[in-house]
N, C-alpha and C positions, 0 to 999 in steps of 0.2 A: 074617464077611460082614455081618452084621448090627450092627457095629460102624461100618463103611464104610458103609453106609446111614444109620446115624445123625449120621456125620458130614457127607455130602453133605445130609443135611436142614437141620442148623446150618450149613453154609455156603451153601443155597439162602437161608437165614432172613436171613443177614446180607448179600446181595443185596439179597434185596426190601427188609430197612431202610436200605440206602444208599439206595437207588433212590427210597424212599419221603422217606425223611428227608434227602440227603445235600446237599441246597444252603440250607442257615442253617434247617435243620427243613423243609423242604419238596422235593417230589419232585421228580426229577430232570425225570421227565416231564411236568410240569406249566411245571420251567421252559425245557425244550425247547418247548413249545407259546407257553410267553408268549414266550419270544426271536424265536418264527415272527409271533409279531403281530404285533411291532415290526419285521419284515423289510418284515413286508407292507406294512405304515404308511410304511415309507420308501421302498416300489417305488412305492405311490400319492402319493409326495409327487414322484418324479421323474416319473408321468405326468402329475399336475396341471402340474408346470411348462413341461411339452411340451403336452398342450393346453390348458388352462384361459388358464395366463398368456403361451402365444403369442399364443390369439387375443385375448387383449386388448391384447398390446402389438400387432398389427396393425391392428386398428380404432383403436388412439389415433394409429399412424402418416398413418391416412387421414383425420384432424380436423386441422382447421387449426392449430389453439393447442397450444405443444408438452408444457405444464404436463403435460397425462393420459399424454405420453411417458415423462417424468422419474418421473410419482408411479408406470404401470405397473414402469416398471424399478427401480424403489428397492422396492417393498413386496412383489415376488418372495421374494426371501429369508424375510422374516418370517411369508410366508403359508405357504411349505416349513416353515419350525420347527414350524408349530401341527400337521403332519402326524406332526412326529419327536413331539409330546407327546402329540399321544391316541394314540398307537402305545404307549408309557409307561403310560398312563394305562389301557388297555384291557388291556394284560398284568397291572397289578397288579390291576386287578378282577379278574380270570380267578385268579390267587396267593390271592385273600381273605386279602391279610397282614394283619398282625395285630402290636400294639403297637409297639413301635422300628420296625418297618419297614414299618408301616402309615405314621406318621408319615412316615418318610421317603422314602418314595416319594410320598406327598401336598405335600409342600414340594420335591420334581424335578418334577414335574408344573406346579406352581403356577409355581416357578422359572422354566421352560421357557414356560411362555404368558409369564408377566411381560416376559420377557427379548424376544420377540416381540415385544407389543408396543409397549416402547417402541424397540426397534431400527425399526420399522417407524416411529412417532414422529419416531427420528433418522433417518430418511433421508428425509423428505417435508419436514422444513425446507429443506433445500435448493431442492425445485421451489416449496415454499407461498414462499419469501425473495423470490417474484418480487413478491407482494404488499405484503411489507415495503419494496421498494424504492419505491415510492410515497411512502415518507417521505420519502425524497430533497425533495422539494421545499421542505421545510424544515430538514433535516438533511443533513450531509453525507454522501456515498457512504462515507468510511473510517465514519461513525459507523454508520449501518447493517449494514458487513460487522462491526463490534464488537458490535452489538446480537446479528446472529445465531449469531455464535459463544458468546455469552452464554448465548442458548436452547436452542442444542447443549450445551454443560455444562450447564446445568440439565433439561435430559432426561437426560444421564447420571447427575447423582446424585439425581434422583429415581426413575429405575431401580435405583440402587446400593441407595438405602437400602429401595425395594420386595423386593425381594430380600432382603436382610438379615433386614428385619420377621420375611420366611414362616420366616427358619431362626430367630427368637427372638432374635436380637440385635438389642438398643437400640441404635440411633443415635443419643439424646440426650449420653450420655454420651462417645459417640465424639466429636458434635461439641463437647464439652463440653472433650474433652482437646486436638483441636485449635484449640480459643481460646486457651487454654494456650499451647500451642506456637505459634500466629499470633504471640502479642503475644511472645512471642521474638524470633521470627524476626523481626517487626517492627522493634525495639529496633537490630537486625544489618542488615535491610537497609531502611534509611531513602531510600537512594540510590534503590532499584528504586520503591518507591513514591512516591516525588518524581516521580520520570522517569513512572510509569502516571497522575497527576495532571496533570502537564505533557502527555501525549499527550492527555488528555480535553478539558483546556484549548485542545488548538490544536485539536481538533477542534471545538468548543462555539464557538470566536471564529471559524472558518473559517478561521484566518490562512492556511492554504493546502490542497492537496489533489494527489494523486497526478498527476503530470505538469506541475507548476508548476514556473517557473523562482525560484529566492528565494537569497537570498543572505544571510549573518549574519555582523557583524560586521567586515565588508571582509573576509574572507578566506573563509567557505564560500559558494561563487558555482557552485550544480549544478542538476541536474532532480531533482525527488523521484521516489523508482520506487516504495516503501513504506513508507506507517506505522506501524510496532510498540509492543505495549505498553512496552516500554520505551525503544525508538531509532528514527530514520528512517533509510531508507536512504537518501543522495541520491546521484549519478549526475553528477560532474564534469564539466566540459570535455574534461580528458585521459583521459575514459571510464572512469576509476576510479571505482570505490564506498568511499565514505564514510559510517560509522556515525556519526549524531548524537545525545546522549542529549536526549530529549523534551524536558526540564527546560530546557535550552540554548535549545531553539525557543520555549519558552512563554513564558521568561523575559526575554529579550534583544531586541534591536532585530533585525527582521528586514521585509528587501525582498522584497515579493512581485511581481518583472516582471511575470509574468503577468496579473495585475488593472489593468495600465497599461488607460486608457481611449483614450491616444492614446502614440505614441514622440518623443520629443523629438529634433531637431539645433538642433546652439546652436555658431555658427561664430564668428568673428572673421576678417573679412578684410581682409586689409593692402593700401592701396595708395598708391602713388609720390604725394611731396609734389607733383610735377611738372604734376596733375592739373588742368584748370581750374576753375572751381566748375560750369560747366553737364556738363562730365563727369562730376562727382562726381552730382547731383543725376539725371541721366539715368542712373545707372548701377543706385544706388538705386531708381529709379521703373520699369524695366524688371527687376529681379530679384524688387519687390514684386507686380509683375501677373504675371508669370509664379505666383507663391505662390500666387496668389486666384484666377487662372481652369487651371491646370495639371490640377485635381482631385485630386491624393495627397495634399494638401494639405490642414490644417481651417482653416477663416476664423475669424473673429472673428463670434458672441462666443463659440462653442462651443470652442475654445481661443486663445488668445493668438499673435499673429503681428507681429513685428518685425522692423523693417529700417530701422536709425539708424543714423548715422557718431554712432561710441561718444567717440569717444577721437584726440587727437593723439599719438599716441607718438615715440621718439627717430630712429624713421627712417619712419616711415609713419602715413597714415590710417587710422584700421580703422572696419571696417563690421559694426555685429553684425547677425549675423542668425538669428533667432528663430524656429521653426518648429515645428508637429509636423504626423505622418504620420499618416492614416485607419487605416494599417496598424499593429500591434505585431507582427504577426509578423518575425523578425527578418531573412530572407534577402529579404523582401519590400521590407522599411527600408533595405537596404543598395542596392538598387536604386535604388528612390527620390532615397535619398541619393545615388548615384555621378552620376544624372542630372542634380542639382540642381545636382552641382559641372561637370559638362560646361557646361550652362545658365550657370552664374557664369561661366568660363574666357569663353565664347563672349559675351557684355554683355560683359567688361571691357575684350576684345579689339577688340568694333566699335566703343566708342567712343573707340577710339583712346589707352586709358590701359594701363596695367599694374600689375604687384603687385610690392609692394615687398618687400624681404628686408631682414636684420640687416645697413645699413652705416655705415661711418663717412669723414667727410670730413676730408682735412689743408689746413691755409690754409700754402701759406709765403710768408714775407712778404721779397722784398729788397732791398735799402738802394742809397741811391743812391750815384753816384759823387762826389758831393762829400761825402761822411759823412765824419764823421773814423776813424781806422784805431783797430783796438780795441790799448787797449796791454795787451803781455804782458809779463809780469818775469820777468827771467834767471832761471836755474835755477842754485843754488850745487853746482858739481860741485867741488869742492876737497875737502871734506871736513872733517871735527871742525878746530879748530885744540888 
């Protein structure tokens, strides 16, 4: 009996020391209490976000400017973390750890606020980028949305290597072995970095900008939809997409429709030799005043406006005529344009002339009756002798 006693006392004994010692040297019940802290910490981090950052994202609903909308809804999240870290934070004071996991639970802690905030960091670029667009006025919109994605990487690895520091790892060194490897990978891809030079390039010269109409080299003739660091996307007539590498646009001859200041028509119109000169002249003087008082139309000197008989050609007069529209938009020009030639049809018509087409005239010429008769020599049908 007293055997069995002694033995349920050695086995009460090695209870209490689990109990006391059984999670990394500390009691069980100790770490039952710290897990309740951190329960707590994250039950108060889903009430804050139900009242605290309700009622702030309703009051910034009820302010006119939507920036306090954006920066309420972005910095939710980060303000939750710093609940989940003193939740951490407050369990391992209650633990009083002690050496390695002293340590280590001081660099979760630190990790967790760091992490915070620059996530909250990165997500207020987005509503503060409304500021940055103010550059616009001397930079373009692609270089802008390039600038801010710039300062989004550069919050993540100044986050990155924040973090890194608390657990004791140098980043010198890190970045020391990725120079290394850059100028590798450099050496390999020459292309990709041509093409991010060339996209800076066409950005920096403005040569164009998302929604231009441009054209390279007589055969790419699209809308740009996007500028990437290393390609454009441009947006065909036959509504395909076409990847351009940058390099191609920065480097080569390239039409930007778009920047037209006015749209050009440049006709040549043909008409019947038949014509008398006060036709020709009336015909001319009535298609030029229509140009000058119509209003689609730019006068002189703010662009150039002609209307000359060019040229005698082999079956007709031609008349150039030289114009541009107030308009460059294009459905608008073709308007314009359709009118002009309604307008031309109807002049050539009341003045009694017409337009001439590709003809040719036969003279034949024949002989009179006293002409003498053409001689023709027999034909030797006999044969070899």
């Amino acid at each position: 009996m007293n055997d069995v006693t002694t033995h349920l006392d050695d086995f009460w004994k090695v209870i209490l020391e689990v109990w006391n010692t059984g999670v990394f040297g500390y009691s069980i019940g100790d770490a039952i209490v710290a897990l309740l802290i951190v329960l707590v910490f994250y039950v108060l981090r889903g009430l804050f976000r139900r009242i605290v950052i309700s009622a702030v994202e309703r009051w910034a609903k009820r302010t006119k400017n939507t920036i306090d909308d954006q920066i309420a809804n972005t910095l939710g999240g980060p303000l939750q973390l710093l609940f989940v870290a003193a939740g951490f934070f407050f369990a391992f004071q209650y633990l009083h750890l002690e050496g390695e996991f002293e340590t280590l639970g001081d660099n979760l802690v630190r990790s967790l606020i760091a992490f915070s905030i620059f996530w909250g960091l990165f997500n207020a670029i987005g509503p503060l980028s409304v500021l940055l667009k103010r550059l616009e006025t001397f930079l373009t919109r692609e270089m802008v949305s390039w600038l801010i994605t710039g300062i989004k990487w550069g919050v993540v690895f100044l986050g990155a290597a924040t973090i890194l520091q608390m657990w004791g790892i140098q980043v010198g060194p890190i970045l020391a072995g990725l120079g290394l490897f850059g100028v590798a990978v450099a050496l390999g891809a020459q292309d990709l970095f041509r093409n991010l030079i060339g996209g800076l390039c066409v950005l920096i010269e403005k040569r164009f900008k998302v929604g231009d109409w441009i054209e390279v080299d007589s055969v790419i003739n699209g809308t740009v939809e996007h500028i990437g660091f290393r390609s454009t996307k441009i947006r065909l007539f036959n509504m395909s997409p076409l990847y351009v590498p940058n390099q191609k646009l920065s480097d080569g001859p390239l039409t930007n429709y778009s920047n037209m200041t006015y749209r050009r028509i440049y006709w040549k119109i043909s008409l019947e030799y038949r014509a008398t000169l006060d036709q020709l002249k009336n015909i001319r003087a009535e298609i030029e005043d229509y140009l000058m008082t119509e209003g689609a139309f730019v006068n002189p000197p703010d662009a150039s406006l002609f209307v000359r008989y060019d040229s005698f050609n082999e079956s007709s007069i031609d008349l150039m005529l030289y114009t541009f529209t107030k308009t460059t938009v294009w459905a608008e020009w073709l308007e314009h344009k359709e009118n002009l030639a309604y307008r031309v049809k109807e002049i050539v018509e009341s003045n009694g002339c017409a337009f001439a087409f590709p003809s040719q005239s036969i003279y034949i010429e024949k002989t009179g009756q006293d002409a003498p008769e053409v001689f023709t020599p027999p034909q030797d049908t006999a044969g070899p002798k």
